[in-house]
N, CA, C and O atoms as a CHARMM CRD file, in Angstrom:
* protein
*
  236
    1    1 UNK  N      0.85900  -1.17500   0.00000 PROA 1      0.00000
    2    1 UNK  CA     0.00000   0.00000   0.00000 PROA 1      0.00000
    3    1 UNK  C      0.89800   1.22700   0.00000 PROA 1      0.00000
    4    1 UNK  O      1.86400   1.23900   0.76300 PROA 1      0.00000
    5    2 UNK  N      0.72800   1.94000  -0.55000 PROA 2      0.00000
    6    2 UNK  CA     1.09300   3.49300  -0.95100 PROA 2      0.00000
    7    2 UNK  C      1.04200   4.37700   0.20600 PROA 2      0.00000
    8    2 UNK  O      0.00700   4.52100   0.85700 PROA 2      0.00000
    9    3 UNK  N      2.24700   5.03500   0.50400 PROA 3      0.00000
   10    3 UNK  CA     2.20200   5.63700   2.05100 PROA 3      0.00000
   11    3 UNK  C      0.95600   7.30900   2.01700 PROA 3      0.00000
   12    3 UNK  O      0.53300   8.06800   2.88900 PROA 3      0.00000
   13    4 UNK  N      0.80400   7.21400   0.63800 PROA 4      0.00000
   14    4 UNK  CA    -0.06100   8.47100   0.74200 PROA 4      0.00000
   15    4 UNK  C     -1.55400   8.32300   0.90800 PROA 4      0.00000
   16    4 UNK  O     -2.42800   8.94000   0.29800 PROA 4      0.00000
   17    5 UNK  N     -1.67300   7.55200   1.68400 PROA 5      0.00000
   18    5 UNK  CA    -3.17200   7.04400   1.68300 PROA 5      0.00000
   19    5 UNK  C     -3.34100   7.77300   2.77500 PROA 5      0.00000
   20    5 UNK  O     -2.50300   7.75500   3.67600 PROA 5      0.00000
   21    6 UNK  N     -4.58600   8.60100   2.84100 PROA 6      0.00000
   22    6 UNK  CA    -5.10300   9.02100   4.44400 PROA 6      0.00000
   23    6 UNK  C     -6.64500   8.62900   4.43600 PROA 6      0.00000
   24    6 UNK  O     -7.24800   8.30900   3.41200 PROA 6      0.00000
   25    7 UNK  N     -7.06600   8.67700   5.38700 PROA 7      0.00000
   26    7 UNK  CA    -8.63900   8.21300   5.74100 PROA 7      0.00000
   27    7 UNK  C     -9.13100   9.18400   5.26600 PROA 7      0.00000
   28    7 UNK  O     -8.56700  10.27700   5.21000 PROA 7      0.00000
   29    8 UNK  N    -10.52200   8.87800   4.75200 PROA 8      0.00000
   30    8 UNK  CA   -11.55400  10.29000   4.57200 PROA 8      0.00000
   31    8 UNK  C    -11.82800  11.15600   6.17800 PROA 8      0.00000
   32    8 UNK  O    -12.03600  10.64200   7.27700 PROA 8      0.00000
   33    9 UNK  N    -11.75000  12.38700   5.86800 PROA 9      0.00000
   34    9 UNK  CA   -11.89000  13.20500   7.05200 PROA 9      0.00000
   35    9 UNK  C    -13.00700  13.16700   7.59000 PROA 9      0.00000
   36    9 UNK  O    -14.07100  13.41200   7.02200 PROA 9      0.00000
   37   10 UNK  N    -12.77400  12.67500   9.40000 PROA 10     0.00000
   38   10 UNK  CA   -13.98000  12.60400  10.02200 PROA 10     0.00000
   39   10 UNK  C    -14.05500  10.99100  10.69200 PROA 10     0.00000
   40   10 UNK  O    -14.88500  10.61900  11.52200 PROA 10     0.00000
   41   11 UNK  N    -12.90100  10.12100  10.06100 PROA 11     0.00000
   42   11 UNK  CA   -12.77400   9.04300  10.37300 PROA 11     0.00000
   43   11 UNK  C    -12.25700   8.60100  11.45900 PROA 11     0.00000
   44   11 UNK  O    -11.16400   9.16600  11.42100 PROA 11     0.00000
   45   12 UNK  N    -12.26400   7.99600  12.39500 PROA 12     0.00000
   46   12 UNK  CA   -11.19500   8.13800  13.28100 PROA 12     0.00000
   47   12 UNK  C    -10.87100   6.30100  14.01900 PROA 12     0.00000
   48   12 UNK  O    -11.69700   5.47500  14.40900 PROA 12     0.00000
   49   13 UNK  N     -9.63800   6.23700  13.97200 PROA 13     0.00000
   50   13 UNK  CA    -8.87700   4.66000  13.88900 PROA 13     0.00000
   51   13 UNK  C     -8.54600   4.76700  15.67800 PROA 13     0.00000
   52   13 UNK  O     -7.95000   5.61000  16.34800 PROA 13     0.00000
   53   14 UNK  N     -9.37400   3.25200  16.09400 PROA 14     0.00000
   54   14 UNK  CA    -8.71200   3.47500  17.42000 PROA 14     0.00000
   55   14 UNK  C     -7.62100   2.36800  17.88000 PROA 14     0.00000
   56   14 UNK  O     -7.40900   1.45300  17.08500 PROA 14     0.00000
   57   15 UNK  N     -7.24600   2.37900  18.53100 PROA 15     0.00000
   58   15 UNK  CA    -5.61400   1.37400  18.86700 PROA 15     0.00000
   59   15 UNK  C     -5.71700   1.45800  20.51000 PROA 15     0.00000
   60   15 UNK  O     -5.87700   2.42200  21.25900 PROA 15     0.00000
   61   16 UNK  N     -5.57600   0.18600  20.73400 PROA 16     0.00000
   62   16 UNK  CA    -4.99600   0.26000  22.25000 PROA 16     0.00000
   63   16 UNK  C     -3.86000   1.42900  22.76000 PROA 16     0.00000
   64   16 UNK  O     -2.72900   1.56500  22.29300 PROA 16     0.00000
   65   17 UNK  N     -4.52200   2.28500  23.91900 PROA 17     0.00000
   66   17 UNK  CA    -5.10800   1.69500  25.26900 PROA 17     0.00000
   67   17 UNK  C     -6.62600   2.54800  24.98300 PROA 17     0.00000
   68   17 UNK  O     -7.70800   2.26000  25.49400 PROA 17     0.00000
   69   18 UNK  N     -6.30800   3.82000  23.88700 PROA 18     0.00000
   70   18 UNK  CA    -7.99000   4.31100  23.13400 PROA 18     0.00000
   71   18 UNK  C     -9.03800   3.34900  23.22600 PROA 18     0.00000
   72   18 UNK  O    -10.12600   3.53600  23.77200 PROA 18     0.00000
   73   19 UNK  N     -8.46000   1.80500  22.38600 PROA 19     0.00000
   74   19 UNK  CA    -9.59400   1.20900  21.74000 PROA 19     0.00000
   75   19 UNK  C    -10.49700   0.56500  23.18800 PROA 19     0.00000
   76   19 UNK  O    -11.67300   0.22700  23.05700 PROA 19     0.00000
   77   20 UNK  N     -9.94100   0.48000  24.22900 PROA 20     0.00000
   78   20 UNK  CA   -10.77000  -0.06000  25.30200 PROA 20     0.00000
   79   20 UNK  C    -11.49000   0.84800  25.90600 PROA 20     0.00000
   80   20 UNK  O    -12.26100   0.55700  26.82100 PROA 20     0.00000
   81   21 UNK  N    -11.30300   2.17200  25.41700 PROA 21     0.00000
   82   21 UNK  CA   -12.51400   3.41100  26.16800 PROA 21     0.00000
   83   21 UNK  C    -13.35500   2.91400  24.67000 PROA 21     0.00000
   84   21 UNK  O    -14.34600   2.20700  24.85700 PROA 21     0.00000
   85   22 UNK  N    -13.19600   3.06500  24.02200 PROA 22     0.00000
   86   22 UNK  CA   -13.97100   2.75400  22.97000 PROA 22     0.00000
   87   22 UNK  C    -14.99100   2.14000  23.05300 PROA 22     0.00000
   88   22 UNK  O    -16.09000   2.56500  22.69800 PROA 22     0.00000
   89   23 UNK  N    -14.65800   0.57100  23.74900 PROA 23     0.00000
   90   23 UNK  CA   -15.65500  -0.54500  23.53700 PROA 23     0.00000
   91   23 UNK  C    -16.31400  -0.50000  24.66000 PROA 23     0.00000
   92   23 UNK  O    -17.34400  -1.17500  24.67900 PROA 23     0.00000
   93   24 UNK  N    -16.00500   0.17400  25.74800 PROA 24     0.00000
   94   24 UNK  CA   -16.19700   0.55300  27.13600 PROA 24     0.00000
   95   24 UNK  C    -17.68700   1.32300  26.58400 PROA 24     0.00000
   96   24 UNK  O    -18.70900   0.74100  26.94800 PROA 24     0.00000
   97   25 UNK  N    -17.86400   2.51600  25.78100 PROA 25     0.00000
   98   25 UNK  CA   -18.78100   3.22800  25.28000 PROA 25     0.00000
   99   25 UNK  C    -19.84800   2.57200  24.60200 PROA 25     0.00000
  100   25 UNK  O    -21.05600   2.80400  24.63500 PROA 25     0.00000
  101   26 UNK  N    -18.98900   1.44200  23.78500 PROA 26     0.00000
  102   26 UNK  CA   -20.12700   1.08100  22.82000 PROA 26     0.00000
  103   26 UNK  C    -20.95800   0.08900  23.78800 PROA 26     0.00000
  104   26 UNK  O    -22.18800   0.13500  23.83700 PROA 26     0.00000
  105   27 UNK  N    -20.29900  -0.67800  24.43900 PROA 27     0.00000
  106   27 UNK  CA   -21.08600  -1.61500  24.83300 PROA 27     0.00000
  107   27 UNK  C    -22.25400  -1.24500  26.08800 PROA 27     0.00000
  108   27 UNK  O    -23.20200  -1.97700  26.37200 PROA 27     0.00000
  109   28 UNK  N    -21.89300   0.22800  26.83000 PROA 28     0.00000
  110   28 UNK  CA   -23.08400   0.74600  27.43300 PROA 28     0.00000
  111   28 UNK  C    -24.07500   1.45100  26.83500 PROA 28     0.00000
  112   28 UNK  O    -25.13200   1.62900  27.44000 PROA 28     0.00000
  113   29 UNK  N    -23.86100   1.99300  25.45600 PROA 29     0.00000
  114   29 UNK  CA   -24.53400   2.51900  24.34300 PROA 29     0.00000
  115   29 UNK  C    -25.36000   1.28900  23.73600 PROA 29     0.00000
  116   29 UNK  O    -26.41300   1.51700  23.14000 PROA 29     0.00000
  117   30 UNK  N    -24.87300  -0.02300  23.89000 PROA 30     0.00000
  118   30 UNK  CA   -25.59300  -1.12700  23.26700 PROA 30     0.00000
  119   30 UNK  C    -26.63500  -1.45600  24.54800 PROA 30     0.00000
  120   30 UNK  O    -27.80400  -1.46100  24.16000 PROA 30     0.00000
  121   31 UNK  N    -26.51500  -1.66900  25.66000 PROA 31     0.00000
  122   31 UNK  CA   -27.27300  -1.54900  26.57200 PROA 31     0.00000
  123   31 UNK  C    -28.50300  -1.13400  26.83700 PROA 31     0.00000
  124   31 UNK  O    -29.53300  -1.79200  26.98700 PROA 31     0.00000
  125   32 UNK  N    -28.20000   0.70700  26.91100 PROA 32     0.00000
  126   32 UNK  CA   -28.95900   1.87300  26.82100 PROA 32     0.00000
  127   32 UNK  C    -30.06800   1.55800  25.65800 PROA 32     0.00000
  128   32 UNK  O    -31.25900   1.74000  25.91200 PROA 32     0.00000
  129   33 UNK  N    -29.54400   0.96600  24.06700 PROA 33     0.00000
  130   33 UNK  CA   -30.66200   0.75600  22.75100 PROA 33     0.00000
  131   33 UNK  C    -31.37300  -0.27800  23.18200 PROA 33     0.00000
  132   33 UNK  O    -32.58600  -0.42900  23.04000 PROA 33     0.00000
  133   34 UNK  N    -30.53100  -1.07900  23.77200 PROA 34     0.00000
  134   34 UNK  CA   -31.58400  -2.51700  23.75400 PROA 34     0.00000
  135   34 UNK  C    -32.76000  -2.04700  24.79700 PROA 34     0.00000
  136   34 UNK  O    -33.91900  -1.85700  24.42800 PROA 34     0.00000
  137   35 UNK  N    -32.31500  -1.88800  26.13300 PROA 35     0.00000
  138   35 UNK  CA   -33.40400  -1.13800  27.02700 PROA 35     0.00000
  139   35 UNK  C    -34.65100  -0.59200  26.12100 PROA 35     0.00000
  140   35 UNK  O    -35.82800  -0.79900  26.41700 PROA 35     0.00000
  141   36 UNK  N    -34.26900   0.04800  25.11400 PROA 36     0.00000
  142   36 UNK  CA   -35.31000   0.71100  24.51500 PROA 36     0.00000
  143   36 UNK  C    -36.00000   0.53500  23.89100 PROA 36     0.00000
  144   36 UNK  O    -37.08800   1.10800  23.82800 PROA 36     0.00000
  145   37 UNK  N    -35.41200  -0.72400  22.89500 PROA 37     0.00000
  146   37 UNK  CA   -36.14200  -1.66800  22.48400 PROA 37     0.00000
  147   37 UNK  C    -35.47300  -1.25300  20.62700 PROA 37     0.00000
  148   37 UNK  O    -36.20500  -1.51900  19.67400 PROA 37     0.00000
  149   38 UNK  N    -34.52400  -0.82100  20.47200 PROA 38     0.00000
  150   38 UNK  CA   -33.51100  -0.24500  19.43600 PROA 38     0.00000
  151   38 UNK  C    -32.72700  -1.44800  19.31200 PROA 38     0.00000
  152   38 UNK  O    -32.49600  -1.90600  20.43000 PROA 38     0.00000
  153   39 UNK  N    -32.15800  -2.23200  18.24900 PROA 39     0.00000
  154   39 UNK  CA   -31.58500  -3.13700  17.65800 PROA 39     0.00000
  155   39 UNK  C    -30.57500  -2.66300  16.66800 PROA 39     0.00000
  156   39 UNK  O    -30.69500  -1.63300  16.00500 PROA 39     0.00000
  157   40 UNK  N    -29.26700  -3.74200  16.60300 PROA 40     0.00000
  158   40 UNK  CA   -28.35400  -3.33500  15.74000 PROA 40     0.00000
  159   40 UNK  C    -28.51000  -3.82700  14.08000 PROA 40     0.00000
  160   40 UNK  O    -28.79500  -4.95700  13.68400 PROA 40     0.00000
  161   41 UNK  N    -28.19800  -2.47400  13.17200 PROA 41     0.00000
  162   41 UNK  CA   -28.33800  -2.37700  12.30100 PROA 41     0.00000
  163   41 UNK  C    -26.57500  -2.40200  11.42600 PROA 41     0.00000
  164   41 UNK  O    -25.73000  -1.51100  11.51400 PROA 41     0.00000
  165   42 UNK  N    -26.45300  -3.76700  10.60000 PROA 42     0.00000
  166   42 UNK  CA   -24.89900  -3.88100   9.86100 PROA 42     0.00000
  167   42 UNK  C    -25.17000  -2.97400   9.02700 PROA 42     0.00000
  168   42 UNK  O    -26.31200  -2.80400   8.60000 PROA 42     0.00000
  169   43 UNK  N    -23.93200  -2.10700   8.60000 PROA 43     0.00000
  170   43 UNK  CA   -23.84700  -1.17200   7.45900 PROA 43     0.00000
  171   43 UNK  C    -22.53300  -1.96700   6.82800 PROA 43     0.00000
  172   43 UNK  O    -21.64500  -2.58500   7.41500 PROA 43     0.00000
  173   44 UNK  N    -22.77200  -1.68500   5.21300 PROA 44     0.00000
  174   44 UNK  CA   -21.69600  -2.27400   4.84400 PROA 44     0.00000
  175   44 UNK  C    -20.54400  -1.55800   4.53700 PROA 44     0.00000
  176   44 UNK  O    -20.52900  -0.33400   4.66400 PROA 44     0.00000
  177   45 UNK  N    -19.52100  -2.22000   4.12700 PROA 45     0.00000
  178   45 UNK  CA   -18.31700  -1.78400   4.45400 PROA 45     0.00000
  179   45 UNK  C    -17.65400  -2.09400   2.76800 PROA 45     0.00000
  180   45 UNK  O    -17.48700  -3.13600   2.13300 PROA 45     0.00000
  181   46 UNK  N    -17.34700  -0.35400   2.39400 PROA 46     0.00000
  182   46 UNK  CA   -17.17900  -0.30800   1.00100 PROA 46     0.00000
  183   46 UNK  C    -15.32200  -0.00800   1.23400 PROA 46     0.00000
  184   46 UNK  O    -14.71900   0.82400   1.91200 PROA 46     0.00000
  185   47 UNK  N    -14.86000  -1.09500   0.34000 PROA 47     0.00000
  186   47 UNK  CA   -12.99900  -0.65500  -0.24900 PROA 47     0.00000
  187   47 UNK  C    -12.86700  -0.25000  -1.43300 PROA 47     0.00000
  188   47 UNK  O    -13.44400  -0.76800  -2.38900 PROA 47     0.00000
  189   48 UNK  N    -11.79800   1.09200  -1.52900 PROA 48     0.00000
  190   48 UNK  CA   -11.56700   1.14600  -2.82500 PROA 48     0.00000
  191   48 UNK  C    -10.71500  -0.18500  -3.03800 PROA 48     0.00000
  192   48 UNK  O    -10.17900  -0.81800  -2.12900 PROA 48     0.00000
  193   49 UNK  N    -10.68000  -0.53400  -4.53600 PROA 49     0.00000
  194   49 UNK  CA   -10.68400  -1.79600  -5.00500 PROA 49     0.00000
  195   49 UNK  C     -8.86300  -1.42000  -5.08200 PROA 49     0.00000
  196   49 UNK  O     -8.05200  -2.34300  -5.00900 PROA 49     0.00000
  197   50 UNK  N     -8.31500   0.37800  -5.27100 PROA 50     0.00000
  198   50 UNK  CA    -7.30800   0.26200  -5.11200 PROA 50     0.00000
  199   50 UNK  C     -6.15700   0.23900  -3.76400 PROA 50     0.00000
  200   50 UNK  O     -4.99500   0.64200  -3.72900 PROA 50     0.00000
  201   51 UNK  N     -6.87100  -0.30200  -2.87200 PROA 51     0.00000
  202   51 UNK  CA    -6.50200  -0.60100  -1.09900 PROA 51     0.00000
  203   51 UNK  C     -6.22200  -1.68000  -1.19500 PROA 51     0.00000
  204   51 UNK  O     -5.58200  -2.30500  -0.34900 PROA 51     0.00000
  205   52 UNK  N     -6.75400  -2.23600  -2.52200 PROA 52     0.00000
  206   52 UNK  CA    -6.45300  -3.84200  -2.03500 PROA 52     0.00000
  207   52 UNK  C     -5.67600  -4.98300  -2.37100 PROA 52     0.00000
  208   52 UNK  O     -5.12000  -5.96300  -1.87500 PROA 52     0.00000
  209   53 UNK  N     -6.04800  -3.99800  -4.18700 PROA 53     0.00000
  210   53 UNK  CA    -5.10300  -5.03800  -5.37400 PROA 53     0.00000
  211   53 UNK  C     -3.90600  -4.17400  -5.29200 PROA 53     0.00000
  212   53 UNK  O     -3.83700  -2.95800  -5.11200 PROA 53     0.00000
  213   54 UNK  N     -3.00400  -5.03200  -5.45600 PROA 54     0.00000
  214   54 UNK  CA    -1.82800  -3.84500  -5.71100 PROA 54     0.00000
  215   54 UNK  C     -1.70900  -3.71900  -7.42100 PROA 54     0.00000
  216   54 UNK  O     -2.14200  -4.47500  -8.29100 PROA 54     0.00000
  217   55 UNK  N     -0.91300  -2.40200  -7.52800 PROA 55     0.00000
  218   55 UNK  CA    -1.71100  -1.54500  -9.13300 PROA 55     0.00000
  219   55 UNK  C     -0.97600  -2.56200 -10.16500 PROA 55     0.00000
  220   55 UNK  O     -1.53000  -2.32500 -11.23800 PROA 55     0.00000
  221   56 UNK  N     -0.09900  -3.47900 -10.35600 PROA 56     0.00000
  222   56 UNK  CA     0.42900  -4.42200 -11.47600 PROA 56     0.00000
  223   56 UNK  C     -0.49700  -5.36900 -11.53600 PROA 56     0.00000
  224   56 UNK  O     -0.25700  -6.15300 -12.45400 PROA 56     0.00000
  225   57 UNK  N     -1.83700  -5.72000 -10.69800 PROA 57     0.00000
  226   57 UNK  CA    -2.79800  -6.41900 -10.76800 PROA 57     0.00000
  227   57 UNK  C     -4.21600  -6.17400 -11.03800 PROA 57     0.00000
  228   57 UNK  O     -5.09500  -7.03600 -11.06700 PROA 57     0.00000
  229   58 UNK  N     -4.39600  -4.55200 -11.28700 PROA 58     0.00000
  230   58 UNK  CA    -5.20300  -4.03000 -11.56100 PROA 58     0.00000
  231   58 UNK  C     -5.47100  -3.49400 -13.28100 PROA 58     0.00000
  232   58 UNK  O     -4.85100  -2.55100 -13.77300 PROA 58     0.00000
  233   59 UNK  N     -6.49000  -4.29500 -14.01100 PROA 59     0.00000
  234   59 UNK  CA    -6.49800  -4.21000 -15.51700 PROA 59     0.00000
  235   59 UNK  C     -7.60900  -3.50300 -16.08600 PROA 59     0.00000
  236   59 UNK  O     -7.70300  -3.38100 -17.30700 PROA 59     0.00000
C-alpha cells in the first residue's frame, strides 16, 4: 500500500489503550438501545478496489 493514503476526514482509527474506552462506550450505548427496544443495524463496508489489489494487478 502506498504511504499516501489518508482516511476520509472525520474518520477516526482506534488502537490500544484508546480502543478499550472505545468498547467501554459502545457496549453501554448497546445496553442503553436494547433497554429501549432499538436493535443493531450492519452497514456495509465499502474498499476502494485500489486498497487492495496492488496496481500491477489491476487491468
Amino acid at each position: 500500500m502506498s504511504g499516501d493514503f489518508q482516511a476520509p476526514k472525520g474518520v477516526s482509527e482506534y488502537f490500544p489503550p484508546r480502543s478499550g474506552i472505545f468498547e467501554k462506550v459502545v457496549r453501554k450505548l448497546e445496553q442503553v438501545s436494547l433497554a429501549a427496544n432499538y436493535h443493531l443495524i450492519e452497514l456495509p463496508v465499502v474498499v476502494a478496489l485500489s486498497l487492495s489489489v496492488p496496481r500491477e494487478q489491476q487491468a
